[in-house]
mmCIF file of the N, C-alpha and C atoms, coordinates in Angstrom:
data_MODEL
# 
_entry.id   MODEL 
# 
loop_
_atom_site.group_PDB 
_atom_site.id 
_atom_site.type_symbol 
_atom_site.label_atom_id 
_atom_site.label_alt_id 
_atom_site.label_comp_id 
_atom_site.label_asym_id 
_atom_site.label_entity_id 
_atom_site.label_seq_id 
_atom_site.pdbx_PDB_ins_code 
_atom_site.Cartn_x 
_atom_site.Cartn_y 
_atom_site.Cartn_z 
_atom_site.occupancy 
_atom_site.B_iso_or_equiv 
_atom_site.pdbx_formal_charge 
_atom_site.auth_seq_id 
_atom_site.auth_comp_id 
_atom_site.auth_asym_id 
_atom_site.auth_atom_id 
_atom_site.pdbx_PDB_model_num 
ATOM 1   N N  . UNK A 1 1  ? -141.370 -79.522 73.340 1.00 0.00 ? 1  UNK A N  1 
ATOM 2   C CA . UNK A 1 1  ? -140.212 -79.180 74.148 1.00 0.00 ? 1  UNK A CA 1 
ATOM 3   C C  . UNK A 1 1  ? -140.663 -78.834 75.552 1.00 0.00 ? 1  UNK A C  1 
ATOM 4   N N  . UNK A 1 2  ? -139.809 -79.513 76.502 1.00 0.00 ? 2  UNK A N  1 
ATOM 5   C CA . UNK A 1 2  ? -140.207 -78.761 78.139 1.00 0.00 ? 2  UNK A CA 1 
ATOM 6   C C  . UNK A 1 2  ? -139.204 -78.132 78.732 1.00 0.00 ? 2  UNK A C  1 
ATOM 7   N N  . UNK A 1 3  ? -138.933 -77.087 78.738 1.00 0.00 ? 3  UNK A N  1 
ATOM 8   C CA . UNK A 1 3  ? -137.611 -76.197 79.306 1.00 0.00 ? 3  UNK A CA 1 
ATOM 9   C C  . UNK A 1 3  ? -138.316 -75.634 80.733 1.00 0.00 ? 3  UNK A C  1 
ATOM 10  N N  . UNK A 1 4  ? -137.336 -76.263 81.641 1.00 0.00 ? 4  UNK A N  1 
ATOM 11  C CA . UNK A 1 4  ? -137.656 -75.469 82.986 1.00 0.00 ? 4  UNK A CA 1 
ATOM 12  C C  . UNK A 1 4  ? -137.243 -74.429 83.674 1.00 0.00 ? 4  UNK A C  1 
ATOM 13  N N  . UNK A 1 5  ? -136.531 -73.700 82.635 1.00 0.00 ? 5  UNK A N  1 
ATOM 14  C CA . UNK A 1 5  ? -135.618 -72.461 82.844 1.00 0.00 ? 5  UNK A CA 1 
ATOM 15  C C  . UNK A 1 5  ? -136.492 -71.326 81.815 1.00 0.00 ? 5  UNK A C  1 
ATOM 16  N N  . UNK A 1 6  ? -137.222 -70.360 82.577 1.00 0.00 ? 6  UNK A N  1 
ATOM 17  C CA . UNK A 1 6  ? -138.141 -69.289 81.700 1.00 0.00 ? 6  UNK A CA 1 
ATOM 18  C C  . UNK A 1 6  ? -137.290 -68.525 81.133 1.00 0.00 ? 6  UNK A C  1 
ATOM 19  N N  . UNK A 1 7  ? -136.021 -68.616 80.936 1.00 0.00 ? 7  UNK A N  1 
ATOM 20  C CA . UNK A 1 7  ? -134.898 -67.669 80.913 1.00 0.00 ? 7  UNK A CA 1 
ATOM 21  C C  . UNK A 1 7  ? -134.627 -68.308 79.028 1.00 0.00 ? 7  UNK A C  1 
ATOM 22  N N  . UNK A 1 8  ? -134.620 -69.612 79.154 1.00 0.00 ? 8  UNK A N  1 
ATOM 23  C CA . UNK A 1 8  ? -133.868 -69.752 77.998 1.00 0.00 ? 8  UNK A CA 1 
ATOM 24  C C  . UNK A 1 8  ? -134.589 -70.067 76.539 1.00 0.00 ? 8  UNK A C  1 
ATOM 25  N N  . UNK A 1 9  ? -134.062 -70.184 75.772 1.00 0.00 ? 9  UNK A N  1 
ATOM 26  C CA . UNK A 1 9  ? -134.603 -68.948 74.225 1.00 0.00 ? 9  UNK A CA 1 
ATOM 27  C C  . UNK A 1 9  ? -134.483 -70.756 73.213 1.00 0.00 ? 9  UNK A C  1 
ATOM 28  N N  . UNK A 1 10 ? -135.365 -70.785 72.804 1.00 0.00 ? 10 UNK A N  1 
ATOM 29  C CA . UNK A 1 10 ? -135.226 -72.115 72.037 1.00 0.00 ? 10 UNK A CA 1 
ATOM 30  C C  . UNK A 1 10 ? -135.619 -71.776 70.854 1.00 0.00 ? 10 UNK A C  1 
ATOM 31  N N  . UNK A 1 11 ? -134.801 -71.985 70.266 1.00 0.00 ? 11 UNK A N  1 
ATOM 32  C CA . UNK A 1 11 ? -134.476 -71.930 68.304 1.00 0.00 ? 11 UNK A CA 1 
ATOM 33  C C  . UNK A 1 11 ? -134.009 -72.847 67.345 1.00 0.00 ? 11 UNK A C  1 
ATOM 34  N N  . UNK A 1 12 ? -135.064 -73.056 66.519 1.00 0.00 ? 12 UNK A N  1 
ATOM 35  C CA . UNK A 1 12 ? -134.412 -73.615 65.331 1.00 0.00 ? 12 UNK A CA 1 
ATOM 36  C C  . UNK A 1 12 ? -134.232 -72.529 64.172 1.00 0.00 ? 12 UNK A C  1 
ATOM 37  N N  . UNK A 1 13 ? -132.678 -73.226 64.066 1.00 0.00 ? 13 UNK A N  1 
ATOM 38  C CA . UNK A 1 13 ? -131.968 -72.014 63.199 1.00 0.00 ? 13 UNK A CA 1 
ATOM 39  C C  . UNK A 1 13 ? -131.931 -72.189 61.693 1.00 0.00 ? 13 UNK A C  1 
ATOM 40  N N  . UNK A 1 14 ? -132.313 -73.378 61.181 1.00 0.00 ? 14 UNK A N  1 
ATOM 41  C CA . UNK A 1 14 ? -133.041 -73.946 59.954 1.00 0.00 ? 14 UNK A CA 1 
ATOM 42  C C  . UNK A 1 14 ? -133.992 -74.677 59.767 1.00 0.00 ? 14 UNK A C  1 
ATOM 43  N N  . UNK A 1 15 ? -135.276 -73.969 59.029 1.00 0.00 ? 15 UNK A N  1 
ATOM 44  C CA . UNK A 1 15 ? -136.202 -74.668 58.744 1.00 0.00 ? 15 UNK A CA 1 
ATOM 45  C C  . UNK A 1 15 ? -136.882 -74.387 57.614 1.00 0.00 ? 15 UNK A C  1 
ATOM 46  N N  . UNK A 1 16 ? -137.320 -75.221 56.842 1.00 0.00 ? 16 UNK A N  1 
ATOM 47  C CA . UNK A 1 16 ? -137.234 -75.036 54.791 1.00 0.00 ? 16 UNK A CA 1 
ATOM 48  C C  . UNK A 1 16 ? -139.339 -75.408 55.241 1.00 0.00 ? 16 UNK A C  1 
ATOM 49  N N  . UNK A 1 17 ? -139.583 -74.800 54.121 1.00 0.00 ? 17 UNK A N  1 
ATOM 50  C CA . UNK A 1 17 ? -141.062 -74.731 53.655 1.00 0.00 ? 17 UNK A CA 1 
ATOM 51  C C  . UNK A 1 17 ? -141.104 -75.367 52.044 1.00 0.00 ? 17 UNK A C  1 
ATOM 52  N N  . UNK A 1 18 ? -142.221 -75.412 51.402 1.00 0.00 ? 18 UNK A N  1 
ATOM 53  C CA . UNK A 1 18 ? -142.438 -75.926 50.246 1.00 0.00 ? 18 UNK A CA 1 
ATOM 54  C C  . UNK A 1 18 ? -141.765 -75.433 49.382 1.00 0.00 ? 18 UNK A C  1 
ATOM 55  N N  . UNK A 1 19 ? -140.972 -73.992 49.694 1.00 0.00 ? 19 UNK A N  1 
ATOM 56  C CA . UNK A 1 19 ? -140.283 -73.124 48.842 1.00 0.00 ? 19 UNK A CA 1 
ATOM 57  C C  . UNK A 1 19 ? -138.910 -74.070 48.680 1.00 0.00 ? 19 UNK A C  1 
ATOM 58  N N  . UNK A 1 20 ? -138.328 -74.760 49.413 1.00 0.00 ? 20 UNK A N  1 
ATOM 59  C CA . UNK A 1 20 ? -137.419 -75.519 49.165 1.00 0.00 ? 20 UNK A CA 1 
ATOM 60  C C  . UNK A 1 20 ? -137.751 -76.873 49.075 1.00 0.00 ? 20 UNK A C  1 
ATOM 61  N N  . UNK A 1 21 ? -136.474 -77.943 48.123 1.00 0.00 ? 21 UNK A N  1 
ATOM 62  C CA . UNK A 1 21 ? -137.222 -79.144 47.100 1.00 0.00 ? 21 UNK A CA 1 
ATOM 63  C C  . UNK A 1 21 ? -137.350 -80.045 48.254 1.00 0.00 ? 21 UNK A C  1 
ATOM 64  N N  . UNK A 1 22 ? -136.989 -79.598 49.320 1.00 0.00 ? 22 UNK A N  1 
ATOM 65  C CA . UNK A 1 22 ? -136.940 -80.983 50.644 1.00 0.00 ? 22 UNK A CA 1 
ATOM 66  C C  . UNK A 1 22 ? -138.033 -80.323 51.644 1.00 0.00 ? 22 UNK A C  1 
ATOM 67  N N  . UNK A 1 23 ? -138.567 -79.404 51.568 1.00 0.00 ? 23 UNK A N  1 
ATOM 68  C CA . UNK A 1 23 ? -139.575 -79.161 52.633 1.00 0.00 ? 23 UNK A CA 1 
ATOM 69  C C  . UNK A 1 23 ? -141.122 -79.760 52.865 1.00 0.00 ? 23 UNK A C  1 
ATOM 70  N N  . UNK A 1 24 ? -141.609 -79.763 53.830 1.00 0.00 ? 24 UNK A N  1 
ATOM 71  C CA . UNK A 1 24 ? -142.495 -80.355 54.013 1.00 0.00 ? 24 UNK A CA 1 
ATOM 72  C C  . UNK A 1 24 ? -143.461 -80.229 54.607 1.00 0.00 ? 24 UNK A C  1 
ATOM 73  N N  . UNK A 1 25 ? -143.570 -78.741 54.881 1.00 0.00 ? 25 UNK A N  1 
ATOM 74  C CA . UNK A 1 25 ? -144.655 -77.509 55.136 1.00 0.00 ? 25 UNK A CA 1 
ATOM 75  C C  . UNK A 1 25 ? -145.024 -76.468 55.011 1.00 0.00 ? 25 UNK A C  1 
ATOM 76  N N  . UNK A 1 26 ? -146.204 -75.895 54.005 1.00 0.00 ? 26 UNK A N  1 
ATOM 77  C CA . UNK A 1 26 ? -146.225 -74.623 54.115 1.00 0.00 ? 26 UNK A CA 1 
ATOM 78  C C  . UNK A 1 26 ? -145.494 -74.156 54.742 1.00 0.00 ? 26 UNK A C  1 
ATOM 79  N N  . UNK A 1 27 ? -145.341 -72.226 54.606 1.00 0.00 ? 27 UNK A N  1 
ATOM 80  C CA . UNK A 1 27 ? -145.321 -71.376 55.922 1.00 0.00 ? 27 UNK A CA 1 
ATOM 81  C C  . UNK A 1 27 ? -146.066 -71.489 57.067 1.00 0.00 ? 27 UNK A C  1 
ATOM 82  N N  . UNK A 1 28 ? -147.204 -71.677 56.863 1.00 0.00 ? 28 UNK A N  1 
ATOM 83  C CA . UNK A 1 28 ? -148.644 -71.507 57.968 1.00 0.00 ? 28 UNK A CA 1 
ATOM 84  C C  . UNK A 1 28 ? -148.383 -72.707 58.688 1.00 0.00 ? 28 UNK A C  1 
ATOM 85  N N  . UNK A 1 29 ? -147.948 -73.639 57.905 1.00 0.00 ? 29 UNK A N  1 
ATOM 86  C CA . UNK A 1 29 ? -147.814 -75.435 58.838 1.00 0.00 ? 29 UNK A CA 1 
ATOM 87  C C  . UNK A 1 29 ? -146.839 -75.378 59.375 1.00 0.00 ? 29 UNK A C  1 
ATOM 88  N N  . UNK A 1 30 ? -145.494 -75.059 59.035 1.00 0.00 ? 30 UNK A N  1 
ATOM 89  C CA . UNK A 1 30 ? -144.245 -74.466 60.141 1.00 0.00 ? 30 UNK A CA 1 
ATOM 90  C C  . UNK A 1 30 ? -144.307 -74.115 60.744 1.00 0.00 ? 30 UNK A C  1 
ATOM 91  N N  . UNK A 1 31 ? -144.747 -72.467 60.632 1.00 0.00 ? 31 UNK A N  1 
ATOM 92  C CA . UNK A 1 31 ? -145.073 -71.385 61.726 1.00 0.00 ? 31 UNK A CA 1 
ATOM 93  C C  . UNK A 1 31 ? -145.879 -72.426 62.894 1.00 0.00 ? 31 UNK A C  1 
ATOM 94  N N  . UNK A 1 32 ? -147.125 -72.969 62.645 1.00 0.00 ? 32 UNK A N  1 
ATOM 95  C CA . UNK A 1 32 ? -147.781 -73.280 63.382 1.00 0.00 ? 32 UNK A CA 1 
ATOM 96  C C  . UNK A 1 32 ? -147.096 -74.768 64.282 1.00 0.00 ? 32 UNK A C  1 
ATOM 97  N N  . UNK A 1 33 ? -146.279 -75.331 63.484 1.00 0.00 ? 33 UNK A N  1 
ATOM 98  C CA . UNK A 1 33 ? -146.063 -76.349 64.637 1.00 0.00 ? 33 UNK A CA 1 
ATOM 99  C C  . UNK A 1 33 ? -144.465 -75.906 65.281 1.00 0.00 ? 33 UNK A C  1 
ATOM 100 N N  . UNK A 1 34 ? -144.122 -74.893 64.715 1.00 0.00 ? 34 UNK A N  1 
ATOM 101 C CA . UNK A 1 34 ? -142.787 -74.506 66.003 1.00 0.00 ? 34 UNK A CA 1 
ATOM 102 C C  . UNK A 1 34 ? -143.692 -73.650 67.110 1.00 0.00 ? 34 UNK A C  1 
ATOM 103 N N  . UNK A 1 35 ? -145.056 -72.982 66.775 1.00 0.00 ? 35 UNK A N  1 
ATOM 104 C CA . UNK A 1 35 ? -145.904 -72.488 68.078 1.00 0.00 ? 35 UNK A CA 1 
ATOM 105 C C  . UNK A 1 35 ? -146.011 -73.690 69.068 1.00 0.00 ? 35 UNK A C  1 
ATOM 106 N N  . UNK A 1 36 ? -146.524 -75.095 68.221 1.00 0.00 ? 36 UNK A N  1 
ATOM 107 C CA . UNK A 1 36 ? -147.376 -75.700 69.373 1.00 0.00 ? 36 UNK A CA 1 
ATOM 108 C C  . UNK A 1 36 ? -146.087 -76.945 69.711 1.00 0.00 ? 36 UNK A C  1 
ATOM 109 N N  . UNK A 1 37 ? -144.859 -76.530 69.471 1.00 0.00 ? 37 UNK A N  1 
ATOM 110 C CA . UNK A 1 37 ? -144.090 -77.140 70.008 1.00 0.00 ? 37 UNK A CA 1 
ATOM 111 C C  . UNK A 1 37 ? -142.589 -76.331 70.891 1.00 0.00 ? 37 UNK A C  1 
ATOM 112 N N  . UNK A 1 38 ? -143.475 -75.104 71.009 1.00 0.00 ? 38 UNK A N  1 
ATOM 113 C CA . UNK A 1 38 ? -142.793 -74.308 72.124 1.00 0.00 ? 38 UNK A CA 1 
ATOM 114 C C  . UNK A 1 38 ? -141.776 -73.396 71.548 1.00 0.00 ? 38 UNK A C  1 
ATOM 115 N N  . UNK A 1 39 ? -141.308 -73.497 70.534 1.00 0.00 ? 39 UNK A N  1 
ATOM 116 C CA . UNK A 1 39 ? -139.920 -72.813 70.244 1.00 0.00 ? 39 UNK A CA 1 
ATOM 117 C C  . UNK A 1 39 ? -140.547 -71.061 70.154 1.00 0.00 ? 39 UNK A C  1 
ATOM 118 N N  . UNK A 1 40 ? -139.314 -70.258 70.383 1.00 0.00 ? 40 UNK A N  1 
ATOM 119 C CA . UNK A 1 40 ? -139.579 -68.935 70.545 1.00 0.00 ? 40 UNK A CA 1 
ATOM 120 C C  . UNK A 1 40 ? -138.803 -68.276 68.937 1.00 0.00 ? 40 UNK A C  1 
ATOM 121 N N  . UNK A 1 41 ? -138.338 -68.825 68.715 1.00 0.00 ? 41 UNK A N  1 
ATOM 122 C CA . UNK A 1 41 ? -137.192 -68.340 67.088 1.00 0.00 ? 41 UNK A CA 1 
ATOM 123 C C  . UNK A 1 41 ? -137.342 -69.774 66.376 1.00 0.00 ? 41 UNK A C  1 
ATOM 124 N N  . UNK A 1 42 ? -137.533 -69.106 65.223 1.00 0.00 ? 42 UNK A N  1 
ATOM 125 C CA . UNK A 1 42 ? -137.665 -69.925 63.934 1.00 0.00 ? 42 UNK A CA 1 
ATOM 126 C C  . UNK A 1 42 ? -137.019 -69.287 62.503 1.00 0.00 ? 42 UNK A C  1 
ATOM 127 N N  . UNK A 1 43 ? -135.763 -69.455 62.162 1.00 0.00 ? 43 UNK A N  1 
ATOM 128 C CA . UNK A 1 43 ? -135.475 -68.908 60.982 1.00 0.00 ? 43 UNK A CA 1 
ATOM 129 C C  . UNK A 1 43 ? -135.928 -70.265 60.067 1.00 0.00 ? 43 UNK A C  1 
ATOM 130 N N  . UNK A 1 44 ? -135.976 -69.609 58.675 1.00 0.00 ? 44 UNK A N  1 
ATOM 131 C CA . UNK A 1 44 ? -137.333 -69.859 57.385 1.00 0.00 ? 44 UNK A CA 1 
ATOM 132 C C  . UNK A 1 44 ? -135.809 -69.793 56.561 1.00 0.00 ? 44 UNK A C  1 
ATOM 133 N N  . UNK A 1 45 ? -134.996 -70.555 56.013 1.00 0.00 ? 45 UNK A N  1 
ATOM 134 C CA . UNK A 1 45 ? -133.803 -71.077 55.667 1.00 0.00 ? 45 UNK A CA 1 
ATOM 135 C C  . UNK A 1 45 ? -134.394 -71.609 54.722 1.00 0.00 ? 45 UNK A C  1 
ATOM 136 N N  . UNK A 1 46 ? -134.249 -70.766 52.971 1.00 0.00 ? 46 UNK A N  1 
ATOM 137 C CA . UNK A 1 46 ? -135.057 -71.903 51.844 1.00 0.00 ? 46 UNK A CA 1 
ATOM 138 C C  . UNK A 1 46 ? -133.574 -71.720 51.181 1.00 0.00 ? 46 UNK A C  1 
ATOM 139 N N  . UNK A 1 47 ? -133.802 -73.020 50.268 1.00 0.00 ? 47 UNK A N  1 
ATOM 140 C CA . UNK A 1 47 ? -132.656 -73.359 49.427 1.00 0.00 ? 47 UNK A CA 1 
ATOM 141 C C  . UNK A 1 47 ? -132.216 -72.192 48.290 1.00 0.00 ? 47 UNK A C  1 
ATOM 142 N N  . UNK A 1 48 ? -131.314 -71.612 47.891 1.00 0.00 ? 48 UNK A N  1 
ATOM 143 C CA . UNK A 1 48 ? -131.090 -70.575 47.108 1.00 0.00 ? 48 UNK A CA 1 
ATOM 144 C C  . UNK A 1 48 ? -131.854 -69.262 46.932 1.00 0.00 ? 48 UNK A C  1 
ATOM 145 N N  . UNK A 1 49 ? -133.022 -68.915 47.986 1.00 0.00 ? 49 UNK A N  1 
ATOM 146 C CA . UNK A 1 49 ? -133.543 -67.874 47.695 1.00 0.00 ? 49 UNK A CA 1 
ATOM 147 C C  . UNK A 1 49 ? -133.867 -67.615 48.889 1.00 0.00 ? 49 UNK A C  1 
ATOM 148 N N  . UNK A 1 50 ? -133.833 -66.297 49.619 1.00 0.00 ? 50 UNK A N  1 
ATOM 149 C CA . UNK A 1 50 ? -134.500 -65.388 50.908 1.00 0.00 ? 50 UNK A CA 1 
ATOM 150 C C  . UNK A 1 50 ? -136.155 -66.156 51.077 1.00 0.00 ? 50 UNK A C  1 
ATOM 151 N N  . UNK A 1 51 ? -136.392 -66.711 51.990 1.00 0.00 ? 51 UNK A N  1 
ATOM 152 C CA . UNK A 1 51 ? -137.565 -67.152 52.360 1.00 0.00 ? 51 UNK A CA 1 
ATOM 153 C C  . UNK A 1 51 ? -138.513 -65.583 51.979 1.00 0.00 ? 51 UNK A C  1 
ATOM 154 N N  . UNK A 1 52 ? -139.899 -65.947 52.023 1.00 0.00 ? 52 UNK A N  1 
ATOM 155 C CA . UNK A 1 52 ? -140.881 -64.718 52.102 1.00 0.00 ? 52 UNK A CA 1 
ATOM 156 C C  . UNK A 1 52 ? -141.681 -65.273 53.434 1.00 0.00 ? 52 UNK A C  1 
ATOM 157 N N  . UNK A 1 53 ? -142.447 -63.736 54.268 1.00 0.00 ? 53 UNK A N  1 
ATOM 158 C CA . UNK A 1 53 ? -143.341 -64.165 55.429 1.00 0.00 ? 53 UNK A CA 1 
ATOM 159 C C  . UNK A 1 53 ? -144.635 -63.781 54.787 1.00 0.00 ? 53 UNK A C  1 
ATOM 160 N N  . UNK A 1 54 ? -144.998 -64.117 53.981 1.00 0.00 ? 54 UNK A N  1 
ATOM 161 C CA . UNK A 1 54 ? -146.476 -63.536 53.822 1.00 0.00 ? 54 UNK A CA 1 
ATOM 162 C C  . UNK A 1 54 ? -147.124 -64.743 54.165 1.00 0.00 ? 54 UNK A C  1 
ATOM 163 N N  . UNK A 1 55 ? -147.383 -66.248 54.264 1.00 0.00 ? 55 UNK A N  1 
ATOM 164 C CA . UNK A 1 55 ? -147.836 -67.257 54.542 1.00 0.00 ? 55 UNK A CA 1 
ATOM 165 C C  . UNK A 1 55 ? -147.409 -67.096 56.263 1.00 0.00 ? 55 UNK A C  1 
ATOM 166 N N  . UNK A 1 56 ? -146.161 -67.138 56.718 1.00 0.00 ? 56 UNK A N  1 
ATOM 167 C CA . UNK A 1 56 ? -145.584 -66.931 58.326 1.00 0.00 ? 56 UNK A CA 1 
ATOM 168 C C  . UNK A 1 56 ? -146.486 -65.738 58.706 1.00 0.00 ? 56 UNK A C  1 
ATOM 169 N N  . UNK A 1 57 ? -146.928 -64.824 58.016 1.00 0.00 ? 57 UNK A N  1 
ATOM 170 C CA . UNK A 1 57 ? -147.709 -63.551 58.670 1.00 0.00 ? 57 UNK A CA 1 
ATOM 171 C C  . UNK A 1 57 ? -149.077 -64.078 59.240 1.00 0.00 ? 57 UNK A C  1 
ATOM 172 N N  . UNK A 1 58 ? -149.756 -64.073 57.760 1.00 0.00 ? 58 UNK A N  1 
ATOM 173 C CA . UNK A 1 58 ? -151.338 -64.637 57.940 1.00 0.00 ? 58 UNK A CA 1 
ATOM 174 C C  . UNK A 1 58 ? -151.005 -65.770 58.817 1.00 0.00 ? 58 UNK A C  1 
ATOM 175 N N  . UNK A 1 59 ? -150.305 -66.918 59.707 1.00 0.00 ? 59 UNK A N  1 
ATOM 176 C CA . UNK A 1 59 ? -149.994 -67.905 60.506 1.00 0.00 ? 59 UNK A CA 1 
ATOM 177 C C  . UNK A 1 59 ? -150.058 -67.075 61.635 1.00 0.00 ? 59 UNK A C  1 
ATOM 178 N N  . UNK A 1 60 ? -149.186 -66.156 61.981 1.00 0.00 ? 60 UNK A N  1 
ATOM 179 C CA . UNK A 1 60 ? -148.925 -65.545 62.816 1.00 0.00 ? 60 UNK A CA 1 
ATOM 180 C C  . UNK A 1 60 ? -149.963 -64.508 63.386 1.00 0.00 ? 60 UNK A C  1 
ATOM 181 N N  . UNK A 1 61 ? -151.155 -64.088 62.435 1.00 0.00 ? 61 UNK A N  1 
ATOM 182 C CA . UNK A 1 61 ? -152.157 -62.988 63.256 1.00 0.00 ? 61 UNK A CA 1 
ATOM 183 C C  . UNK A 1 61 ? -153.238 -64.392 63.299 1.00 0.00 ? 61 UNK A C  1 
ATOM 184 N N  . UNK A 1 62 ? -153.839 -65.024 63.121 1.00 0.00 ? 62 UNK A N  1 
ATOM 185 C CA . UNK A 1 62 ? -154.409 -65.979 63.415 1.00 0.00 ? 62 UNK A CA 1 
ATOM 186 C C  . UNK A 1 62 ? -154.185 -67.170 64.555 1.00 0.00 ? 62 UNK A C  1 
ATOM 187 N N  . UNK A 1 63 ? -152.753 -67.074 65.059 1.00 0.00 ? 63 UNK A N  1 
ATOM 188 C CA . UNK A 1 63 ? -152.712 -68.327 66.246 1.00 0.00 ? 63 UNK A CA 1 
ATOM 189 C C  . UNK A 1 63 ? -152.944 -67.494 67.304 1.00 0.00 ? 63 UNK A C  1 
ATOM 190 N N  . UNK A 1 64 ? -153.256 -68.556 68.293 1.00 0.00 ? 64 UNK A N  1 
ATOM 191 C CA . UNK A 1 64 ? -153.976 -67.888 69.645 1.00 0.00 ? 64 UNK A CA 1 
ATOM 192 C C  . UNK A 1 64 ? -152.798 -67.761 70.628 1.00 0.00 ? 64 UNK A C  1 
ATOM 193 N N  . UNK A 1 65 ? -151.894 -68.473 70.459 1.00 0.00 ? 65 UNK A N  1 
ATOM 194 C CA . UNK A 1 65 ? -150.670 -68.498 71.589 1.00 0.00 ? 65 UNK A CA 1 
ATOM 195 C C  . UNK A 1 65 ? -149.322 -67.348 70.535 1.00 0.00 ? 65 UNK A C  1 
ATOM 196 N N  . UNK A 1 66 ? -149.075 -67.496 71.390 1.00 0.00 ? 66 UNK A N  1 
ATOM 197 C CA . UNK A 1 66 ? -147.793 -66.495 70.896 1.00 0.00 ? 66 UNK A CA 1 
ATOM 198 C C  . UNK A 1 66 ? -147.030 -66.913 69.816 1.00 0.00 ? 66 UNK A C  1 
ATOM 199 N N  . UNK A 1 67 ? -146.840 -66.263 68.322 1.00 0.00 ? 67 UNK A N  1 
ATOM 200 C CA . UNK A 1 67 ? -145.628 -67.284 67.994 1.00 0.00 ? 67 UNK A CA 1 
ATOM 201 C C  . UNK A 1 67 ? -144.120 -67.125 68.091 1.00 0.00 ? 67 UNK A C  1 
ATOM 202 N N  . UNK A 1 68 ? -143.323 -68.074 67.167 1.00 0.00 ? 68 UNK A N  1 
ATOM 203 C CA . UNK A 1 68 ? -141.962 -67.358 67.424 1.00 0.00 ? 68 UNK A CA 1 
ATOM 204 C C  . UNK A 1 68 ? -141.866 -65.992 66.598 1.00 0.00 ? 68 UNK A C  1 
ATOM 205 N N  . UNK A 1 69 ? -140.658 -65.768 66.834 1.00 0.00 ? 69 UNK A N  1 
ATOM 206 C CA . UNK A 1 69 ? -139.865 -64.725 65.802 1.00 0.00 ? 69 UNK A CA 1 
ATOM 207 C C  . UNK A 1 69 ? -139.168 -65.293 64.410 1.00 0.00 ? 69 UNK A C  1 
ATOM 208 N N  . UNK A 1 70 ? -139.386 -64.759 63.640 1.00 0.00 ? 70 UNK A N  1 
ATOM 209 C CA . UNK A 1 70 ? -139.072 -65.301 62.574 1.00 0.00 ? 70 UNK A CA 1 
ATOM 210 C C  . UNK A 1 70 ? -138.169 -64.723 62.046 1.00 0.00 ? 70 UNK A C  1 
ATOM 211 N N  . UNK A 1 71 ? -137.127 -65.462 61.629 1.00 0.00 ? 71 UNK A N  1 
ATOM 212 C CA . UNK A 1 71 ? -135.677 -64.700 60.900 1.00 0.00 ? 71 UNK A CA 1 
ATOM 213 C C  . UNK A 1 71 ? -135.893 -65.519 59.730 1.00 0.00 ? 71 UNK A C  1 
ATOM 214 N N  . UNK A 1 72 ? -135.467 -64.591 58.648 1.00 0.00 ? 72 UNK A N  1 
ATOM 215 C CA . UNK A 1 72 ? -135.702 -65.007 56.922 1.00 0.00 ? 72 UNK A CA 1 
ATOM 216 C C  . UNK A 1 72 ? -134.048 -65.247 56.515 1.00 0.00 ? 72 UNK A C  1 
ATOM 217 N N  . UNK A 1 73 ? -133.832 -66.097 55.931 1.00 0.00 ? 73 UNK A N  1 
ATOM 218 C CA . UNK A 1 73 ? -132.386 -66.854 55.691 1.00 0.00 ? 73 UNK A CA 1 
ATOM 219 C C  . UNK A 1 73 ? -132.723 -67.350 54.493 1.00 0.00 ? 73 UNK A C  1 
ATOM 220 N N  . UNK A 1 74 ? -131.125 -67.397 54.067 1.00 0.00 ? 74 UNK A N  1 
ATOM 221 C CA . UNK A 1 74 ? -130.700 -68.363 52.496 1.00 0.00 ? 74 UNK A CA 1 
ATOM 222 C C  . UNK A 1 74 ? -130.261 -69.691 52.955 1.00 0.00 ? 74 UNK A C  1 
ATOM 223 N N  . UNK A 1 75 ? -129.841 -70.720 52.304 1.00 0.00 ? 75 UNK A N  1 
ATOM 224 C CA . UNK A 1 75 ? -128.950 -71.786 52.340 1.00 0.00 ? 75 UNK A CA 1 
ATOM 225 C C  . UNK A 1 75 ? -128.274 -71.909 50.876 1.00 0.00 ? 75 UNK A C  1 
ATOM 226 N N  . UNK A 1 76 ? -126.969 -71.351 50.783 1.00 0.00 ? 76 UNK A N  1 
ATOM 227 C CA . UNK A 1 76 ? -126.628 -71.072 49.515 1.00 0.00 ? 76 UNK A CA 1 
ATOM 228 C C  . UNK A 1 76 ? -125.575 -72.451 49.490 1.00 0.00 ? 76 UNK A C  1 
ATOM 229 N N  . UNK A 1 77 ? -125.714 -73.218 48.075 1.00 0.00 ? 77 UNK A N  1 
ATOM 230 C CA . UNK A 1 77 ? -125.139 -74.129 48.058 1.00 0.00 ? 77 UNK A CA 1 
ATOM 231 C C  . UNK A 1 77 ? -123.546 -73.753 47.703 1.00 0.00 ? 77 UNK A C  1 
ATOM 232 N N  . UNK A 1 78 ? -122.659 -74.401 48.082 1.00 0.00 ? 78 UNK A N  1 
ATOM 233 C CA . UNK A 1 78 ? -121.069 -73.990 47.795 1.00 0.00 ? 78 UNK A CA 1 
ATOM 234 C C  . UNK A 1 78 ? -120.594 -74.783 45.904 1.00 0.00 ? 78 UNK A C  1 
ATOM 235 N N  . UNK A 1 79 ? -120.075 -74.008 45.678 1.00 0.00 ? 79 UNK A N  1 
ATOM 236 C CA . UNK A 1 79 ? -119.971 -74.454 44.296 1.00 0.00 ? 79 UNK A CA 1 
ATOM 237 C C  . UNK A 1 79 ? -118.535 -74.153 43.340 1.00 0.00 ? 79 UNK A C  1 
ATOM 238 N N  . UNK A 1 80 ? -117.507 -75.436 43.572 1.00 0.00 ? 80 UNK A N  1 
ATOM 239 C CA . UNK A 1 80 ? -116.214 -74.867 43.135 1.00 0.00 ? 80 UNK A CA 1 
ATOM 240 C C  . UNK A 1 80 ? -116.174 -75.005 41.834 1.00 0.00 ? 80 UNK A C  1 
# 
């Protein structure tokens, strides 16, 4: 991402890890490529259950650049 405004806040507001049946990165491999692709917020959105940061943690004291913030989310399926 290249934002030329230092002001503004770039987030992805869903993003699934191995914990959900469609994901396709660790925590540590997420965490690490919303670092090296600029974003400042990253909510961790797994399918029917509260994401965990213990993989986003150990990601997070180990990268050298800053990472995002991490918000822990459900994606609860609707079910009539």
């Amino acid at each position: 991402l290249v934002v030329d405004d230092a002001k503004t806040l770039i987030a992805d507001l869903q993003s699934h890890t191995f914990s959900s049946h469609d994901g396709l990165a660790s925590e540590p491999e997420n965490l690490a490529w919303h670092t090296a692709a600029g974003f400042n917020v990253v909510a961790l959105s797994e399918h029917e259950h509260v994401a965990t940061t213990t993989g986003a943690d150990v990601a997070g004291r180990a990268a050298s650049a800053p990472r995002p913030a991490v918000i822990l989310g459900t994606e609860l399926s609707w079910k009539q």
